[in-house]
N, C-alpha and C positions, 0 to 999 in steps of 0.2 A: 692818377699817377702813382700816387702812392702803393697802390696792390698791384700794378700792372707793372711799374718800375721798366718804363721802357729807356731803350740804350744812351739815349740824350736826355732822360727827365733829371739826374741833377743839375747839368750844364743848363736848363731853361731853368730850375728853380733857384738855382746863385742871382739867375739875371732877374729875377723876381723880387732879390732880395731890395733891388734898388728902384721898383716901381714907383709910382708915384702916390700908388695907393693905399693908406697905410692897412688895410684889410687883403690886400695882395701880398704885402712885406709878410706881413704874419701870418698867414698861409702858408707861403714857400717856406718859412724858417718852422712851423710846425712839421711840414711833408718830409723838409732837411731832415728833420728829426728822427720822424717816422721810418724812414726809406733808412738810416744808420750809416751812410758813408755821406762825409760835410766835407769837403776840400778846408784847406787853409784859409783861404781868404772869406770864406762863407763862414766859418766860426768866427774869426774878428769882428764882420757886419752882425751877425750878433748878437756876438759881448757889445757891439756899440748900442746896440736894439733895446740891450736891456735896461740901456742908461739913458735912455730916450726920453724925453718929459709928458709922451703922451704916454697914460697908461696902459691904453688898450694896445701900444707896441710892448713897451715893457711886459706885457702878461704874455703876448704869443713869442716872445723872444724867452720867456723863463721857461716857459713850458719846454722850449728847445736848448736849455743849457744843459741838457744830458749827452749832448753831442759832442762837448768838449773834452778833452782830457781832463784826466779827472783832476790836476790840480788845479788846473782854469776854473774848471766848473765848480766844483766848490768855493773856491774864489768870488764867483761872482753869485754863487747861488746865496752865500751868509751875508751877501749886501742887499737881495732882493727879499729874505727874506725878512728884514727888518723895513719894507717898504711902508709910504704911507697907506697903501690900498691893502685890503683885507685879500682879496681875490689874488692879488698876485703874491703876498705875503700865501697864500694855498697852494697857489703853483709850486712856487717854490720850494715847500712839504713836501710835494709830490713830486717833484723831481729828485731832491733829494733821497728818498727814499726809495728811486727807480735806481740809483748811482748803487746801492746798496755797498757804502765806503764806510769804515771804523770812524774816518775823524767827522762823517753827516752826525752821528750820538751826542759830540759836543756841541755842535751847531744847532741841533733842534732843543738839546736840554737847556740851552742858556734863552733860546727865542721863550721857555714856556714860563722862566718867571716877566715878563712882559706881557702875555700872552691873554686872552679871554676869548670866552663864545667857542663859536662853530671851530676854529682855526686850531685852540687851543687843544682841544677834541681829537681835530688830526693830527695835531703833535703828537699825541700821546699815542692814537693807535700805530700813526708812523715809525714810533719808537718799538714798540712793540714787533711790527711785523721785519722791523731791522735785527729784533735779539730775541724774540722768544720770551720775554719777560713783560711784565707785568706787573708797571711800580706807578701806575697813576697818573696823575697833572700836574704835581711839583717835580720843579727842576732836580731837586737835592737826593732824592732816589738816584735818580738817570745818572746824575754826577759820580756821587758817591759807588755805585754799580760799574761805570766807566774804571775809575782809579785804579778799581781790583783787576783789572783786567792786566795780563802781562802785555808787557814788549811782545808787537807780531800776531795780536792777538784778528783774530780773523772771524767776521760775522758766518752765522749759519746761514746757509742756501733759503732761497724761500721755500722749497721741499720742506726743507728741515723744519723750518718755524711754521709751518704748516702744520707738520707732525705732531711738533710739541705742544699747540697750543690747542688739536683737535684734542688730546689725551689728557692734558689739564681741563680743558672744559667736562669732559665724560666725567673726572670724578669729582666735579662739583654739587656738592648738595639740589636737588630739583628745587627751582623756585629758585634761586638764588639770582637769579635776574629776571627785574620785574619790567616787560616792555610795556610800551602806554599809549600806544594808538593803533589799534588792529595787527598788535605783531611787528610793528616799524615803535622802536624808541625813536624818542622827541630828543632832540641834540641840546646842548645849549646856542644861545647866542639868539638872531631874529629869525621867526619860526610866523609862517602864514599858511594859514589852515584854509581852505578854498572846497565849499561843501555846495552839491549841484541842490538847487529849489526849481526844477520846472517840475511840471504836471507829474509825471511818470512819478514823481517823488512820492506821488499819495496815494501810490499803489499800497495793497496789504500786505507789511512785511508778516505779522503774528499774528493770527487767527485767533490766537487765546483769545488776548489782550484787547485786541483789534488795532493794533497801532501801526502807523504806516512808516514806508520808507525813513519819509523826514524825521518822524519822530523820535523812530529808532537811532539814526546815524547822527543826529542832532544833539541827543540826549548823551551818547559814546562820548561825542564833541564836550560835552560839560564834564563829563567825569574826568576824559583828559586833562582838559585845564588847570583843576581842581589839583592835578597832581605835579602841575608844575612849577619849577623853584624858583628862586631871586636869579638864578645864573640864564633862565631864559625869557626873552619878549617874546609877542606875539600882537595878530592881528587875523582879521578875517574876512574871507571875501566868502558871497551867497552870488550866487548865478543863475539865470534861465534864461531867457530871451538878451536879458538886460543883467549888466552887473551893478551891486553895492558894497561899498566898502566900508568894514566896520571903523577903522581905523586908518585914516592914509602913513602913521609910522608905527612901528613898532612897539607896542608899550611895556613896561615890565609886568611880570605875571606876579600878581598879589591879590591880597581878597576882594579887593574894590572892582579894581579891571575885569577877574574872575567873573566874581557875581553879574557888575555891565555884560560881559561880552553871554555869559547864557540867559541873561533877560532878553539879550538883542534876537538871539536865537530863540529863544520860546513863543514869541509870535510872528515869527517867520510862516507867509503861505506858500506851500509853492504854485506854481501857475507859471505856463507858457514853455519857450525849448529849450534847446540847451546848445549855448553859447560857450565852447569851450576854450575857444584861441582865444576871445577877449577877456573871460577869466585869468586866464596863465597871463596874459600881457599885462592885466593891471597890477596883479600881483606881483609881477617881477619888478615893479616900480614902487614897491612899499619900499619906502625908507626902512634900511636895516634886515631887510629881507638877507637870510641866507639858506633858508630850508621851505620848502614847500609840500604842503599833503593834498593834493587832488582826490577828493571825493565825487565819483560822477555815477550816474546810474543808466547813463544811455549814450549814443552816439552823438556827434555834432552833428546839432541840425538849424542852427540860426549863425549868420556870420558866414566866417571861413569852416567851411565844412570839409574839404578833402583830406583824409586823416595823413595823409603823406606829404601836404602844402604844411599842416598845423604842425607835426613833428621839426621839417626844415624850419619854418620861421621862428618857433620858440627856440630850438637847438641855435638857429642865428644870433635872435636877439640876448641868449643865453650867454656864448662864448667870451666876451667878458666881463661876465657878472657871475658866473659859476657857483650859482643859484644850486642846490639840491633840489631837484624834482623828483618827490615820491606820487605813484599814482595807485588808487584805491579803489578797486571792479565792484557795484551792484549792478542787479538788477539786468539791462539789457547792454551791458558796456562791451566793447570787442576787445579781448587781453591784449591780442596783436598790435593795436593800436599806441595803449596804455604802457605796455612791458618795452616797449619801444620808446616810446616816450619818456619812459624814467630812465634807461639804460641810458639813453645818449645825452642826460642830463645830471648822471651823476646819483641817480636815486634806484630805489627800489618798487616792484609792482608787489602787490597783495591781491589774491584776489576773495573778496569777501563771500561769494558766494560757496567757497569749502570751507571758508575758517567760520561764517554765522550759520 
């Protein structure tokens, strides 16, 4: 409905709005979104959406508070964004920052002395791709940068911040930003690293050396860790036929956990196939989970294998838990599958076989 936008599809999506399903409701008030012309009374149902006690309406009802006028919407967006859920406190980010309004600056810089992890993170680039500047994770910059600003004063285009921040980056010293897991930085906040062990795994990555797949992407796996701070947890999931979980919640990343989680990894064998819908499904149920790094090196071939079944149901069971899915290519893996996969999940594809 949405790309076809045919001549009755808002008039069935209002009436949607009052389904009895609440997976129905929040559909139409996404597509409302989408499609950009919301009648009156389909913004009221809503604002009422958003105030709703189940969160999974409250999140597809944020995600569509861009449909309102923008004093409504801001209105109701600086109340969602103090929500108790993490995930709709993100929507909220994100929409606000689609509004592209002077008074969203105060609204995100007061969320961020509250703020922590993955969320606090998008505050800040949200701030960023609203002004072109670049003052960090304290509120007191954003504030203080706000003040100076006259009466009238009028955000730049996303063009513009575009611009300026391709041309501030160009004369940044090389190296001045150090990524930490194949070209994808590690965020803060709960961060589950998900690395495939079937068979294919022990193919020969290095001839030199002789070391195989596992050992190679395993060994990455440790030095990452190694470089992670007090502001982010993690956990980890190994797959092939069958999954194991290192950790069912998140733990903070310190020397102890460190050392555990690459002892766990160092006598990892791999053997058998690759299971990869029920890897993503157990992960997206770690406690604390906000980021995910898919390391696979072959196609699904145990479980749910049709790669266009496994995108819909993780992108499902995703929608609200808005999980980051980043996905990472060895070996015999299909990008199309993977670059698919992270796109409609909020993440990014790598593929290892140009960058190793």
């Amino acid at each position: 409905m949405i790309a076809a936008k045919p001549p009755k599809a808002i008039a069935a999506l209002v009436k949607r709005l009052a389904d009895s399903s609440a997976m129905v409701r929040g559909g139409a008030a996404r597509a409302l979104f989408a499609i950009g012309s919301v009648p009156d009374d389909a913004q009221r149902k809503i604002q009422s959406m958003a105030k709703n006690t189940d969160p999974a309406i409250r999140l597809d009802a944020t995600t569509a508070l861009g449909c309102l006028p923008p004093e409504k919407a801001l209105e109701a967006l600086s109340l969602r964004i103090n929500d108790d859920v993490w995930a709709i406190r993100d929507a909220a980010v994100e929409a606000l920052e689609g509004l592209r309004l002077t008074p969203s600056i105060l609204i995100l810089a007061q969320r961020l002395a509250e703020e922590k992890g993955l969320v606090r993170r998008e505050i800040a680039e949200a701030l960023t791709q609203l002004t072109g500047e670049e003052l960090g994770e304290l509120p007191g910059p954003w504030l203080h940068w706000l003040s100076d600003r006259k009466e009238g004063f009028e955000l730049p285009s996303a063009e513009e911040v575009d611009s300026i921040l391709k041309a501030r980056k160009a004369k940044r010293e090389e190296g001045g930003f150090k990524e930490t897991y194949h070209g994808l930085s590690i965020p803060p906040g709960g961060v589950v690293f998900i690395l495939d062990t079937s068979g294919s795994m022990n193919d020969l990555y290095d001839a030199v050396d002789q070391s195989t797949l596992y050992q190679h992407f395993s060994k990455a796996l440790g030095k990452s860790l190694e470089r992670l701070t007090s502001s982010t947890s993690f956990s980890i999931v190994l797959f092939d036929s069958a999954i194991r979980v290192w950790k069912q919640s998140c733990v903070q990343a310190d020397e102890e956990s460190v050392n555990e989680a690459k002892d766990y990894l160092e006598y990892e064998k791999p053997f058998g196939g690759t299971n990869i819908y029920s890897a993503l499904r157990t992960a997206l149920e770690i406690e604390g989970v906000q980021t995910i790094f898919l390391l696979t090196d072959g196609a699904p071939s145990v479980g749910l294998t049709a790669e266009n079944e496994i995108i819909h149901e993780i992108t499902r069971a995703n929608r609200h838990k808005r999980v980051r899915i980043n996905t990472l290519l060895a070996g015999e893996s299909k990008a199309d599958f993977l670059d698919n996969l992270a796109r409609l999940n909020g993440g990014k594809m790598v593929d290892l076989r140009d960058l190793d």
